[in-house]
Wavefront OBJ file of the C-alpha trace (Angstrom):
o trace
v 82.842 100.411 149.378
v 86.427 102.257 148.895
v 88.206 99.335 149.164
v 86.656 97.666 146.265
v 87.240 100.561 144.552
v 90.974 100.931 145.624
v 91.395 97.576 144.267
v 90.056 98.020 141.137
v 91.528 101.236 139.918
v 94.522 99.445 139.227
v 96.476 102.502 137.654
v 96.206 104.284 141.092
v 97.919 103.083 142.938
v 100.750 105.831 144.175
v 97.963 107.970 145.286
v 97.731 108.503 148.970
v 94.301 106.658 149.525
v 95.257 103.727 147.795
v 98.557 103.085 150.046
v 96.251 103.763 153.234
v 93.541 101.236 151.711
v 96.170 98.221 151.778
v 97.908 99.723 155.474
v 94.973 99.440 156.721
v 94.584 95.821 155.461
v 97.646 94.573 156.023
v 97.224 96.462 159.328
v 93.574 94.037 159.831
v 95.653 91.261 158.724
v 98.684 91.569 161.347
v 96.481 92.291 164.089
v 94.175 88.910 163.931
v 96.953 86.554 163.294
v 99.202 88.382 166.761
v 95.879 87.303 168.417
v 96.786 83.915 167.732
v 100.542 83.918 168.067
v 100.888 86.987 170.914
v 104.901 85.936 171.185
v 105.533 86.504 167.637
v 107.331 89.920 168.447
v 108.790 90.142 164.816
v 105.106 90.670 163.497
v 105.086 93.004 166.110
v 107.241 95.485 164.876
v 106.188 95.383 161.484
v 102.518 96.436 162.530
v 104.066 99.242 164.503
v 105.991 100.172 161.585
v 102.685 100.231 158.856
v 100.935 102.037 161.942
v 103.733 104.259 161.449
v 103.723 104.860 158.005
v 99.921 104.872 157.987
v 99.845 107.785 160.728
v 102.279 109.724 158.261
v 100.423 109.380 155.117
v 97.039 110.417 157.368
v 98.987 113.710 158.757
v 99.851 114.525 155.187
v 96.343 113.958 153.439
v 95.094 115.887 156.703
v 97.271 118.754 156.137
v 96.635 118.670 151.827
v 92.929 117.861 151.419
v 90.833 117.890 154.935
v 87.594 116.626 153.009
v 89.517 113.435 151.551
v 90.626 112.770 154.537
v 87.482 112.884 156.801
v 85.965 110.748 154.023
v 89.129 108.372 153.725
v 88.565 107.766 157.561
v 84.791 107.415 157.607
v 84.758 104.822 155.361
v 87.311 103.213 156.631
v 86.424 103.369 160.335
v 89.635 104.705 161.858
v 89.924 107.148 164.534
v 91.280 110.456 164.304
v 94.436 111.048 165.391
v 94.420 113.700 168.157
v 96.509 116.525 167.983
v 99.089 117.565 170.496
l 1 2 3 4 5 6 7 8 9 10 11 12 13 14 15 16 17 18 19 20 21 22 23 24 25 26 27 28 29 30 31 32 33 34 35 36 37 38 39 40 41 42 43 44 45 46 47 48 49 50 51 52 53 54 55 56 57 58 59 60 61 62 63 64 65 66 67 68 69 70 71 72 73 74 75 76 77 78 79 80 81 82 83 84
């Protein structure tokens, strides 16, 4: 699985996959523990703020390398972001 692999390739990790790879963990993370603690609003924001980043480093890899991408997201079972 990528993220296995992410993890491994330890002298990676700048490139665009990798960052998305531990987003979206830390994203996985965020979101079980706020369905323990739903008051914890400071958690909160900082899941809205990796969304953030997340969405940006997407749009770019979308824009660069539109096979990457569609594979990036396959694998790791995100939606595409619709367009406006």
């Amino acid at each position: 699985m990528i993220l296995k692999e992410q993890e491994e390739n330890k002298e990676n990790r700048g490139s665009v996959e990798f960052q998305v790879v531990s987003f979206t963990n830390k994203i996985r993370r965020l979101t079980s523990h706020l369905e323990l603690h739903k008051k914890d609003y400071l958690s909160q924001r900082g899941l809205r703020k990796i969304l953030g980043k997340r969405q940006r480093l997407l749009a770019y890899l979308s824009k660069k390398n539109r096979v990457r991408y569609k594979e990036l997201i396959g694998q790791l079972d995100i939606r595409e972001r619709k367009t406006r």
